[in-house]
FIFIBA-720714 format. One record per residue (C-alpha): residue in one letter; x, y, z. Coordinates in pm, whole numbers, plus 50000, padded with zeros to 5 digits. Layout:
REM residues N
AXYZ...
This chain:
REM residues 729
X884413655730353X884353664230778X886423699330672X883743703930443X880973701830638X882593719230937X883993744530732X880123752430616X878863745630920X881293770831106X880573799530786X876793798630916X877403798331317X879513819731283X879423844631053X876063837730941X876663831930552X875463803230339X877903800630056X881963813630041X882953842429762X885043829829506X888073811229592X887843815729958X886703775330035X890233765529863X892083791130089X890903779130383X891183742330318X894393751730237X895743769530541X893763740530767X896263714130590X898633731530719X900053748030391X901703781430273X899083803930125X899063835329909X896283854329849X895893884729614X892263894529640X890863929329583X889553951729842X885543936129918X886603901429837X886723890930179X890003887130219X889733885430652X887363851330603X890273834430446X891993835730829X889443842931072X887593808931001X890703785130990X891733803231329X888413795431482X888873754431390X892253752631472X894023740431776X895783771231926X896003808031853X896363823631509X899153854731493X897373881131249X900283910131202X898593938431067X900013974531042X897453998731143X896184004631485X892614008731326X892183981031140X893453955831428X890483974031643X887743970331360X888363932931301X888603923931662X885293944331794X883673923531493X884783892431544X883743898031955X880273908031817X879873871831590X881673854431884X879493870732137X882543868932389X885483893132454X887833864332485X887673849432144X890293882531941X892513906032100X894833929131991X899033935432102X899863965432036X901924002832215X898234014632258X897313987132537X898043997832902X900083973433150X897153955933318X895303949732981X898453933532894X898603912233137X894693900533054X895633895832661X898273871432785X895973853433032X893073849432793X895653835132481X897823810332770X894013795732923X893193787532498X889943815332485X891683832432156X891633820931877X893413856031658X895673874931800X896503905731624X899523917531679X901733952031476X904933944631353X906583963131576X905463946131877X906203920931719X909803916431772X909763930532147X911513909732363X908703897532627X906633894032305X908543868132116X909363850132444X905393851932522X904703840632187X907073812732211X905473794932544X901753791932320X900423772132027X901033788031735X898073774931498X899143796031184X900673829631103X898503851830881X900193882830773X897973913330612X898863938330420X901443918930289X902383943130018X904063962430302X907323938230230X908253955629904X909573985629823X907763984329531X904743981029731X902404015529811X903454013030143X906264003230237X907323991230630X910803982930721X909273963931014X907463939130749X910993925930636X911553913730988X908883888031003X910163859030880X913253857831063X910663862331408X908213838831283X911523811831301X912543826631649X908923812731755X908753779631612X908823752631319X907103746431032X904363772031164X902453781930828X902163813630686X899023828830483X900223860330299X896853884430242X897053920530034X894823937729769X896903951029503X900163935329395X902013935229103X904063907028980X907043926829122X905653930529464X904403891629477X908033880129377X909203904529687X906633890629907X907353852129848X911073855829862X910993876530169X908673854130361X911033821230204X907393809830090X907973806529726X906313770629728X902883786029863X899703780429653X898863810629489X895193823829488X894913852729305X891263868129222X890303891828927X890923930729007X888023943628808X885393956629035X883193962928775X880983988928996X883494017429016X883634044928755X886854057728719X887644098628629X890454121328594X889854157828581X892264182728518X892804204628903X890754239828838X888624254529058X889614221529258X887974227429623X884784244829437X884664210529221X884564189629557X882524209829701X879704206829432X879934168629359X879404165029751X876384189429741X875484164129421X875354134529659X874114146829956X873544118330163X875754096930029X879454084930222X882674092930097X886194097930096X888104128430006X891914117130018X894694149730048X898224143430044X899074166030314X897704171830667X897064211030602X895204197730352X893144178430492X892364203730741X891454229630488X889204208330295X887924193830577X886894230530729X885514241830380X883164213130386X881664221130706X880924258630686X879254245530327X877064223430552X878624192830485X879064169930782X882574163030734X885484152730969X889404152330894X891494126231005X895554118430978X898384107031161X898764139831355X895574140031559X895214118431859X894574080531894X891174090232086X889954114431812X891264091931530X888934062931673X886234083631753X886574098831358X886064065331250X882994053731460X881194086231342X881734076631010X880864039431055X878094049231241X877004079730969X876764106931221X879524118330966X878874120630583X882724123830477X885774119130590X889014142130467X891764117530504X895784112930418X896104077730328X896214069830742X892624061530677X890704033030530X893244001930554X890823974830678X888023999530717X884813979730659X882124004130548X880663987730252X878424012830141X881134045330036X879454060029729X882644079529598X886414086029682X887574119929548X891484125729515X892244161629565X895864150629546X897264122929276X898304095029440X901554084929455X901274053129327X899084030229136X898604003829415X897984032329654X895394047029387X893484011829330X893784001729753X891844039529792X889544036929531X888714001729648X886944015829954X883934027429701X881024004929661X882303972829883X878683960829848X878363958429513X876853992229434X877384026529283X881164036029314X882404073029210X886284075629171X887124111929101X890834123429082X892344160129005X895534159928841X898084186228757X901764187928683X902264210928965X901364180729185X903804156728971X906254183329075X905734179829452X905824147229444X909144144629263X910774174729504X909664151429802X912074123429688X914804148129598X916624144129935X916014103329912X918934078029867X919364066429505X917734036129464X914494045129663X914374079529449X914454053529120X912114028729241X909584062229374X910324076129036X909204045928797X906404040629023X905164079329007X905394076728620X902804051228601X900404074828817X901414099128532X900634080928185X897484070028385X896224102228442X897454115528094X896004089127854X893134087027705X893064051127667X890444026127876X891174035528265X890073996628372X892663985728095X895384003728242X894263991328600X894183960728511X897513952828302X899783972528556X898263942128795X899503919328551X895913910128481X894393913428067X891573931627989X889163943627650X888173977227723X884403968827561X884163953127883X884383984928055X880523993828011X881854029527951X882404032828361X885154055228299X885754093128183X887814078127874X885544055327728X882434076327776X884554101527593X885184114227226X888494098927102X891034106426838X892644077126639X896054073126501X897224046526224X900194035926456X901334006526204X904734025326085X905864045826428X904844008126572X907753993126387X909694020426406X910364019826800X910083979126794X912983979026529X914964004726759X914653982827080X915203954326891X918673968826667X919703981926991X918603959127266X916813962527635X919143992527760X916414021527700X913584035827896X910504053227715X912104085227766X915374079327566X913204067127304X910554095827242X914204117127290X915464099426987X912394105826770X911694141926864X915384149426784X916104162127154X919824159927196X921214152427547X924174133327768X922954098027665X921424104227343X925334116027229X926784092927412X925154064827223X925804084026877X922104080326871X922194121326716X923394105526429X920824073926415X918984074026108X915484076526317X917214107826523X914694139626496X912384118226227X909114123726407X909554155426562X906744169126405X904664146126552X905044156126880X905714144227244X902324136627337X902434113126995X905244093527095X903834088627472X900604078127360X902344051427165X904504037327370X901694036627642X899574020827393X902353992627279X902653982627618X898873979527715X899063957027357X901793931727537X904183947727263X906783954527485X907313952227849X908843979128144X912193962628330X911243968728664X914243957028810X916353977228561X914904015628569X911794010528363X913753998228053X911613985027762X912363950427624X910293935227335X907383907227471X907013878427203X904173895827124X906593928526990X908953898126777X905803886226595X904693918226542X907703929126377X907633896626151X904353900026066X903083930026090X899493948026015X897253976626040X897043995126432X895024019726533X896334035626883X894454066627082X896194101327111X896224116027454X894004142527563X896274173927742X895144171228088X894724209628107X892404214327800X890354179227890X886944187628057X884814176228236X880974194028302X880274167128564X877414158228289X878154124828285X878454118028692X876724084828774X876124105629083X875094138828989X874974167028767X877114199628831X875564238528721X876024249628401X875854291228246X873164303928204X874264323127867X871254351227850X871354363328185X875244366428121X874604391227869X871924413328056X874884414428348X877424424528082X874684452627961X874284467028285X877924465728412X878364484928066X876044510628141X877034517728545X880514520628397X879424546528139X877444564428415X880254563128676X883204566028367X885004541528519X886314509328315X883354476528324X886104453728508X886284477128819X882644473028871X883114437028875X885384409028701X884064385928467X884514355328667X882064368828883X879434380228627X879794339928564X879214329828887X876114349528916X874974332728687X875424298928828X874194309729163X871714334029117X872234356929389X869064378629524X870114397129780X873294417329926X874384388530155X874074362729909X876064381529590X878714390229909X879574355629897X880314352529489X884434353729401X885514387129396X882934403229579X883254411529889X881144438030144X882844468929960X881864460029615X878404442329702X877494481429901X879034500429634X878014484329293X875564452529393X872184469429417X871034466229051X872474437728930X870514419429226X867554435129090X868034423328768X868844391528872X865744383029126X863274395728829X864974375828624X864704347428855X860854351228887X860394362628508X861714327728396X860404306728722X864164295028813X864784268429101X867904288829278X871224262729364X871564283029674X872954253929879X876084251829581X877384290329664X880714279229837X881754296830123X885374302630161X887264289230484X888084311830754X892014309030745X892304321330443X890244349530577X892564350030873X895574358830610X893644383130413X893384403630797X896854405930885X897884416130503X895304444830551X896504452330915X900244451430775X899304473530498X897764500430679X901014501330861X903264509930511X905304472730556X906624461330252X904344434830025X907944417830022X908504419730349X904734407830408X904914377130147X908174367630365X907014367030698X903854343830580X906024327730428X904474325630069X905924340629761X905794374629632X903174364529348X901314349029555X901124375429780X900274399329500X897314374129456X896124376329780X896254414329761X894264417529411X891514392129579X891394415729866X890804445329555X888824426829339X886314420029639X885714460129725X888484464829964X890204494629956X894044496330043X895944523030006X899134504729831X900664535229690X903594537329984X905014506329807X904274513029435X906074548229524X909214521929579X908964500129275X907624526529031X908504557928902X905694581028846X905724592428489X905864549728390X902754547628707X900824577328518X901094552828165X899754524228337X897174544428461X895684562128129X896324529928017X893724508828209X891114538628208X890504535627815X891234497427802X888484476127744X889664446327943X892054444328270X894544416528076X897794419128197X899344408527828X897234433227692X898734460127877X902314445327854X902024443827434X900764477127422X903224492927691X906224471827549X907644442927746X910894459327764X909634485828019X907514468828205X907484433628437X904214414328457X904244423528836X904864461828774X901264461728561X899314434628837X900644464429118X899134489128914X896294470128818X895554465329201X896094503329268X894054517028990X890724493229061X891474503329466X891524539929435X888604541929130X886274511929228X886334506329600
């Protein structure tokens, strides 16, 4: 009973709470009797209690090894500000200068610390470990412990190391093992490589039951982020990029839209990382554009949203990020853009990488991807790939897939069929091989096996790939069959899949929703509510673009696109400067054509007493404007659009892009130097008569009237780009 009452006792002196969360009484008691400890607990469960406390009533100085720089400052300046002395945390680590050294040292050898936090790096230095070895060790807590596996989001050589330094400093000193996301993979990594496998597992629920989980398919992608933000003003988030440039884009785009927002990754400075941070803990900063450098350990409870720009790479790295949102038990937004094109950047980046980590990346990657693809429960899927059962009515329709429309299957007889394969043929197939066998799509291992000649070979090809997936996903989620981690993802039938075969009865499984065609309005953001069309004033555009074109017998596209009739009518622009900033209209075109239609559109404004979104018109960032200068400059001097695309070193359709933007916003160029080169004039002089009579500017449209045979897609964009040049700018 006297651990009891100190333990409550030191929870109110110190950190000034009355009662423990959840399991964290048991933890400590544990790791105060001196025991191995392993603790899974989410991200807000108060994970850093479960050391700091036993550290404070034990005899000597607790080793915390953590891996960020960050976090180790975060914890220690809070556990100085409960202690009320300097003395009581410190951190070891490359950032510390000689003399503050030496004062770490003196302050652990005299018995004023009580953590020590320490990276794993330093951790195996020389004067380090023989430091470490002349103290009392009172326990060794190591965080982020999900940094030991391979398997784990990420992944530190350096974490592999510990155990074999832990040994170097002394016996029988205890270990407690902290992370928030594991799967039963990563926890078997983690307990073998730390030779704790007879620590007492504590291992808390992953449901945060706040956070509302979405997947949107990446269109319009930086306008989307953009407009949520604006949605939320006020409100802290996250906005996660896979790559620095990234970040630094997004992060500029956000700021000229009068969002205060602040990038932050590996490549800017200690100083300006820190100071990052503090604005954002402090909320002279609204959101923070991060790679996932940021967060670890970052205590901000009150993060309204995360956005993922990027897909994560993995679905421990997805749940750790999203866990930042709504630490205190309120609103949480998790918004993530996917696209294949991002699937296939992922997959080049492991190209180069040795085998085994390209299969392990791989498997883990393909997770990310049926996530993001199905249209089953996203808290279900969450939950199960952490090992943890879940009924999606317990979702409260907090996520984009149960708030959504669905389409149902009868699943009974495809069910059996793929259960009777694994089970004729045994555990030596992965998904793939099997929705191969079905569709009928012949290949090295699918001959190999003579499974072309298998009587199921090519016997639900009409049903499709996205079928199959869906119910394979499914039969998983329903503890059907089970993914061999250790052995490339291959399926194996779960008791569950026997009896099912045995006795089997009527299923009914989801189809997935093509990520492309899904939508999402933003209707349904706990947050806020994008713009929507307004449909009549779309037509009274249309009218009068009709009409100036008749007038100046010029085609209605030159005078302006339909993408930005659209956005007019989302934004509602009443003056020059204003329509100057909708997509693809630039100075030239808002001068030239913009007069009327922003007469039309301020009567129409007053006439029908409409509150303007002004503050959601999205200015573009100034590199890009940067690039669009120098391909004018290199234009006027007659170089090459090849040669151009090459030395920025994009690709020729992209740089044919770029150009056309430059057009479609009431630039002229004079691009006829290099058309000269690519075209011969009687084929330029079809194109041409061509797009004066056509009703639209479609590319296909020209190439099926024109015949595909003559013509490339590029040959009719050129032309497209000279013809609305030289006629509507």
């Amino acid at each position: 009973m006297e651990i009891e009452k100190s333990l409550f006792d030191n929870l109110q002196d110190f950190f000034g709470f009355d009662n423990f969360k959840g399991d964290q009484e048991a933890i400590i008691t544990n790791v105060l009797n001196r025991k191995d400890t392993f603790v899974i607990m989410p991200t807000g469960g108060g994970k850093s209690i479960c050391y700091q406390l036993p550290a404070l009533m034990s005899e000597g100085t607790a080793i915390v090894i953590s891996p960020l720089i960050a976090l180790m400052k975060n914890q220690v300046d809070q556990l100085r500000a409960f202690g009320g002395r300097d003395s009581i945390a410190h951190f070891l680590n490359s950032s510390l200068t000689k003399n503050e050294i030496l004062r770490v040292k003196q302050d652990v050898t005299e018995g004023k610390t009580k953590l020590l936090y320490v990276a794993p790096e330093s951790l195996a230095k020389e004067d380090n470990l023989a430091f470490l070895k002349s103290i009392t060790v009172s326990f060794v807590a190591v965080d982020e412990a999900h940094c030991i596996s391979e398997w784990g989001h990420d992944f530190r050589p350096e974490y592999r190391k510990i155990r074999q330094v832990i040994n170097e400093v002394g016996d029988n000193i205890p270990i407690i093992a902290l992370t928030a996301t594991a799967t039963p993979k990563v926890q078997s990594d983690i307990r073998k490589n730390l030779q704790m496998t007879d620590a007492q597992l504590f291992k808390s629920s992953f449901n945060r039951t706040n956070l509302y989980y979405e997947v949107r398919p990446k269109q319009d992608v930086i306008k989307e982020i953009v407009r949520f933000i604006k949605s939320n003003a006020g409100k802290a988030g996250i906005v996660y990029c896979l790559s620095r440039k990234k970040v630094e884009e997004i992060a500029e785009v956000l700021t000229i839209n009068g969002i205060k927002a602040l990038p932050y990754h590996a490549g800017l400075d200690a100083k300006t990382r820190a100071e990052t941070q503090d604005k954002f803990l402090m909320e002279d900063c609204e959101v923070i554009v991060a790679t996932i450098a940021f967060g670890m350990g970052i205590d901000k409870p009150d993060v309204r949203y995360v956005i993922h720009h990027d897909i994560p790479k993995s679905m421990e790295g997805y749940y750790q990020e999203t866990g930042r949102a709504g630490r205190d038990g309120g609103d949480g937004f998790c918004l993530a853009f996917y696209s294949e094109k991002d699937v296939e950047k992922l997959t080049k980046f492991m190209k180069d990488k040795p085998v085994s980590e390209k299969e392990i990346g791989t498997q883990i990657l393909k997770e990310v991807i049926d996530y993001s693809e199905s249209a089953v429960c996203r808290r279900k899927q969450i939950l199960h790939y952490f090992g943890e059962k879940f009924d999606e009515t317990g979702c409260n329709s907090m996520c984009d897939n149960c708030r959504s429309a669905k389409t149902y299957f009868d699943a009974e007889a495809s069910l059996l069929q793929v259960l009777g394969f694994i089970k004729e043929q045994g555990d030596k197939f992965d998904d793939q091989h099997i929705i191969n066998v079905m569709i009928g799509q012949n290949n090295q291992p699918i001959s190999s096996y003579k499974h072309d000649s298998h009587p199921l070979y090519g016997s639900g090809k009409e049903l499709g790939v996205n079928y199959w997936n869906s119910l394979i996903r499914q039969a998983e989620l329903s503890d059907f069959i089970k993914k061999d981690i250790d052995h490339y993802g291959l399926l194996q039938l779960t008791e569950g899949g026997k009896k099912y075969i045995n006795n089997p009865y009527p299923i009914k499984y989801i189809i997935n929703r093509p990520m492309e065609k899904a939508s999402s309005d933003g209707s349904e953001d706990t947050l806020g509510q994008s713009s929507t069309l307004d449909a009549e004033l779309l037509k009274m555009l249309k009218d009068l673009r009709k009409k100036i074109a008749k007038q100046k017998s010029l085609p209605p596209f030159v005078i302006f696109q339909d993408p930005s009739l659209e956005e007019m009518c989302t934004h509602y622009p009443v003056s020059t400067e204003e329509l100057k900033k909708i997509q693809g209209v630039g100075s030239g075109k808002a001068m030239k054509f913009g007069a009327p239609f922003v007469e039309l559109i301020k009567k129409y404004v007053e006439d029908n007493d409409i509150d303007r979104p002004q503050d959601l018109i999205i200015k573009s960032t100034a590199n890009k404007s940067a690039l669009k200068v120098s391909i004018i400059q290199n234009i006027d001097r007659k170089i090459s659009l090849e040669d151009i695309a090459s030395s920025k070193g994009i690709s020729y359709e992209d740089m044919l892009k770029e150009v056309e933007s430059i057009v479609n916003s009431g630039t002229k160029l004079n691009i006829g130097y290099f058309v000269d080169e690519m075209i011969d004039p009687d084929r330029q002089d079809e194109v041409y008569d061509y797009f004066k009579s056509a009703e639209n500017d479609s590319i296909d449209g020209a190439l099926n009237e024109l015949g595909e045979e003559d013509y490339s897609f590029e040959d009719i964009q050129l032309m497209r780009i000279k013809f609305i040049s030289e006629l509507g700018n």
